[in-house]
C-alpha positions, -999 to +999 in steps of 0.1 A: +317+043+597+297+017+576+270-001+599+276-040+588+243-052+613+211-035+620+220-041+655+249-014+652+221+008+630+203+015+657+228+019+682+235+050+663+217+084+660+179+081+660+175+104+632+198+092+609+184+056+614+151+064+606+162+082+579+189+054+566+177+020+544+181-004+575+145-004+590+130-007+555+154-037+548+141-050+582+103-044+576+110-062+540+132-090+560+104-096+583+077-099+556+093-120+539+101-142+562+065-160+570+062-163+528+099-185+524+087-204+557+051-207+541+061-218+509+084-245+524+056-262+548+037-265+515+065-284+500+073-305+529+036-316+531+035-326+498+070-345+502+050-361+535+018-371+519+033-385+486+063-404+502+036-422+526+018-429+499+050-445+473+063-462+510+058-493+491+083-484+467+116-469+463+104-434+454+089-432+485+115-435+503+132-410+479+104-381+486+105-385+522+144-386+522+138-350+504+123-337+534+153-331+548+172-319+521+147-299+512+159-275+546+191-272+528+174-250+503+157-235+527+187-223+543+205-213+516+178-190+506+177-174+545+217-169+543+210-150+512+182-130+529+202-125+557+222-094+540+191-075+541+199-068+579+236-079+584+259-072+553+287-095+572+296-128+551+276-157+557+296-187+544+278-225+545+287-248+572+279-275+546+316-292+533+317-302+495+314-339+488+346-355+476+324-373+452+299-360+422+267-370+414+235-366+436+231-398+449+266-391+466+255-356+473+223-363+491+244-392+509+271-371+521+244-341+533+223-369+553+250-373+570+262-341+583+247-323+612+245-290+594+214-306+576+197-317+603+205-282+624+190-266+593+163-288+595+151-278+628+158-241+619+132-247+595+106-260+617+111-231+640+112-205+612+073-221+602+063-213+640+080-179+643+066-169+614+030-167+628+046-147+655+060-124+630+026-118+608+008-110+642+038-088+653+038-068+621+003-065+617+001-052+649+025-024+652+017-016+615-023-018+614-019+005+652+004+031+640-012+038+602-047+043+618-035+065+640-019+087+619-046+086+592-073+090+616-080+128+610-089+118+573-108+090+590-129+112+615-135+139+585-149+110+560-175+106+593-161+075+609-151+060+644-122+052+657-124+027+689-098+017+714-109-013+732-147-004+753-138+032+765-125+050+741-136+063+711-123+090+686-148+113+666-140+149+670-110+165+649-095+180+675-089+139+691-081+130+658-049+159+653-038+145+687-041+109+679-023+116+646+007+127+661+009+107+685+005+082+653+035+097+641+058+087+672+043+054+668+057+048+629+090+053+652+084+032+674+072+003+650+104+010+630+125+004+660+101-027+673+106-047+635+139-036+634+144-053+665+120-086+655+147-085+623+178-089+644+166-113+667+156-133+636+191-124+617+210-138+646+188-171+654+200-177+611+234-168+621+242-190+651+221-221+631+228-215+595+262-201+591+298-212+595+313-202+625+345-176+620+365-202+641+363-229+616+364-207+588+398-195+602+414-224+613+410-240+571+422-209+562+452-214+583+458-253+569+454-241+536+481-217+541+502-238+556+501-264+525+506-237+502+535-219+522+550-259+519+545-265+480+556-225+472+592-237+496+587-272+477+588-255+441+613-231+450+635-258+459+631-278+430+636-244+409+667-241+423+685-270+421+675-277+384+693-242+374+721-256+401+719-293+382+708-286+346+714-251+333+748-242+353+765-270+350+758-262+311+767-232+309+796-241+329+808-266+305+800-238+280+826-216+289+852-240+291+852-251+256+849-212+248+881-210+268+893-245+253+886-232+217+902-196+228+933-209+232+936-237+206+918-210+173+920-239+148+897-262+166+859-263+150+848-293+166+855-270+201+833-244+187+808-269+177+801-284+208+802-250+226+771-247+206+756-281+213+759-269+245+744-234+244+712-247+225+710-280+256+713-250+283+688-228+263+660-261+260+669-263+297+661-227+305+630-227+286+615-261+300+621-243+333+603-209+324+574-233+305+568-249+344+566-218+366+542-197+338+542-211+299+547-183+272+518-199+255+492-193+282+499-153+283+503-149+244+477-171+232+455-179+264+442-205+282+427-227+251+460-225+235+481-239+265+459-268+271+462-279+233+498-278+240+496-300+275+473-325+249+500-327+224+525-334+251+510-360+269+518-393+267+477-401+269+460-388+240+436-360+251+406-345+234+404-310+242+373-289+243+371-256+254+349-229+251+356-195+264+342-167+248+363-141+267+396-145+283+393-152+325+414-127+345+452-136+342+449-154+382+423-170+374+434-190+344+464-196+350+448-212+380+428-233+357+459-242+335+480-256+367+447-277+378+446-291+339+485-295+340+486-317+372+451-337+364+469-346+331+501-354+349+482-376+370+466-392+343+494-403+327+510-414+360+488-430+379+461-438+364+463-462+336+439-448+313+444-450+272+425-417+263+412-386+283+390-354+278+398-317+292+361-297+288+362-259+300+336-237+297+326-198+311+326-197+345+354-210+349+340-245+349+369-277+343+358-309+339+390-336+334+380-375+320+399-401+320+391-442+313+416-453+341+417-474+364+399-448+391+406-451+429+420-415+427+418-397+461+421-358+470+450-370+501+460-400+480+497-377+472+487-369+441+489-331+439+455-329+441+451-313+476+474-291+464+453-280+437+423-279+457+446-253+479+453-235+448+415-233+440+405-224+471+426-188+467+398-179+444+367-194+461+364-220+436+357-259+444+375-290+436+350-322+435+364-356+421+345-388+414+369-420+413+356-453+417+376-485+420+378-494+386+371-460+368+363-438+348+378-407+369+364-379+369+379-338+381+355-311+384+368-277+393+348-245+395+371-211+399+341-183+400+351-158+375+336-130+351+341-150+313 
């Protein structure tokens, strides 16, 4: 079985440990460690100094405001370290601002606790890092000159253990050296064991926990369960409504035109008919997936939404690869609703659709603004929608405009 923590690697077989990646990736976790801490003091001293120096002025306030934001960084660079000695997922506890822009960004991470949690992480990761170098340097400096001492005793010199002992003769020095050898062991298991300890201090201050994780799992689920029962609803009774009735009314005047043969105006209408059940049909195909997206792709399909909107659109897109087939027609649904939205709500004369690799989504409009994620828009469900592929929905809406949707769906394009 796969070992996920270095915790569960050395609750296995010795041997196979020692022999395995994981007390490397520890000995490369710990030394790194003091370095990220390091360079971080040397930033947060410079934030200090020149932010009590600009007090006077708003940039001061600015740099020292950084100083906690700057921990943010700091964290996201030990969650990514953190798969050097537990491959589990580490997720943020941070939640995404409902609004763009940094201002609004450093606003809305000021006020979470995450930050400040990660702040005193930080603090504690400059102290423990002293305690690592001296750690390291111990076990590592101890058990590499005892294994080299019988090239040290042959090249003439002395090797000292504290005031009483002393090793010259190369007969001491064979002894020595294997005992050297049980202590590379040793050290392997003892920064191993620093790493872990470190790993899960990150872990319990850095990462979500699995609880929380789960229970917005569970919400989104639940929304998404309701809109697929929503849609399947409204699916049905528009074939009930539209179509059937139709073709209904179709095979009646078949049967009216059957029995009375010299009656063209019968035939006629049975085809007036046909093609209204046919535009029907395809109107209803168009809304679950659009032809259009899977023969032409996703550029295509959102120069058809423009040229069907009642607000005239500039599209932009630039992909120079198609995205997987989930993940764009993720990205047409999120264009499809914005722009329905747009031409609802918001009041605007013009808009802009702007896609671009990765899959990035940006959707302008000069509205009226006051647009909200829970406002009963659709946007929550899109967000939902969004979330099925790890991708973020941030939307920037002041009273009196210009709206703005950003939506990133990770993808390979």
């Amino acid at each position: 079985m796969t070992q996920r923590t270095v915790w569960r690697a050395m609750a296995g077989n010795p041997l196979r440990f020692v022999c395995s990646s994981w007390p490397w990736r520890s000995v490369l976790y710990v030394a790194t460690g003091p370095l990220v801490g390091a360079l971080w003091a040397v930033l947060v001293v410079t934030l200090a100094i020149a932010g009590v120096v600009l007090a006077p002025v708003v940039v001061g306030v600015a740099l020292l405001a950084g100083i906690p934001l700057s921990a943010v960084g700091l964290a996201a660079v030990e969650r990514r370290r953190l798969r050097l000695v537990d491959s589990r997922p580490a997720p943020s506890p941070h939640r995404r601002p409902a609004q763009a822009g940094l201002r609004a960004w450093a606003a809305f991470r000021l006020r979470e606790t995450a930050t400040w949690r990660e702040l005193g992480y930080a603090l504690l990761a400059v102290a423990l890092g002293m305690v690592d170098v001296v750690v390291a340097f111990t076990f590592v400096v101890g058990s590499g000159l005892a294994t080299a001492s019988p090239m040290l005793v042959e090249q003439g010199d002395q090797i000292q253990f504290g005031s009483g002992g002393t090793v010259d003769e190369p007969g001491e020095a064979w002894a020595l050296a294997v005992v050297g050898v049980g202590l590379i062991v040793v050290t392997l298991y003892a920064l191993s064991t620093l790493a872990g300890a470190r790993a899960a201090l990150a872990r319990t201050l850095l990462v979500r926990p699995v609880e929380e994780e789960l229970v917005e799992v569970r919400a989104s689920r639940a929304r998404m369960a309701d809109a697929f029962e929503a849609e399947r609803r409204r699916i049905e009774r528009d074939l009930h409504d539209g179509a059937q009735q139709r073709l209904t009314g179709l095979i009646m005047t078949l049967g009216l035109a059957k029995l009375d043969s010299g009656a063209p105006e019968l035939i006629g209408k049975a085809q007036d008919e046909a093609r209204a059940a046919l535009a029907e049909l395809r109107d209803l195909v168009r809304g679950i997936h659009p032809s259009v997206l899977t023969d032409r792709g996703l550029r295509a399909a959102v120069e058809s939404l423009a040229e069907r909107s009642p607000v005239p659109v500039e599209v932009d897109v630039e992909l120079p690869d198609r995205p997987p087939e989930g993940t764009e027609s993720a990205a047409y649904f999120v264009i499809a609703e914005a722009l329905a939205n747009v031409a609802k709500h918001s009041g605007a004369t013009r808009a802009r659709v702007v896609v671009r690799p990765g899959l990035c989504v940006e959707v302008h409009d000069d509205g009226t603004g006051g647009a909200r994620v829970d406002g009963g828009t659709g946007l929550q469900g899109l967000a939902d929608r969004v979330a099925v592929y790890d991708g973020s929905v941030r939307l920037s809406s002041p009273p009196g405009g210009p709206t703005i949707l950003q939506v990133e769906i990770p993808c390979e394009s």
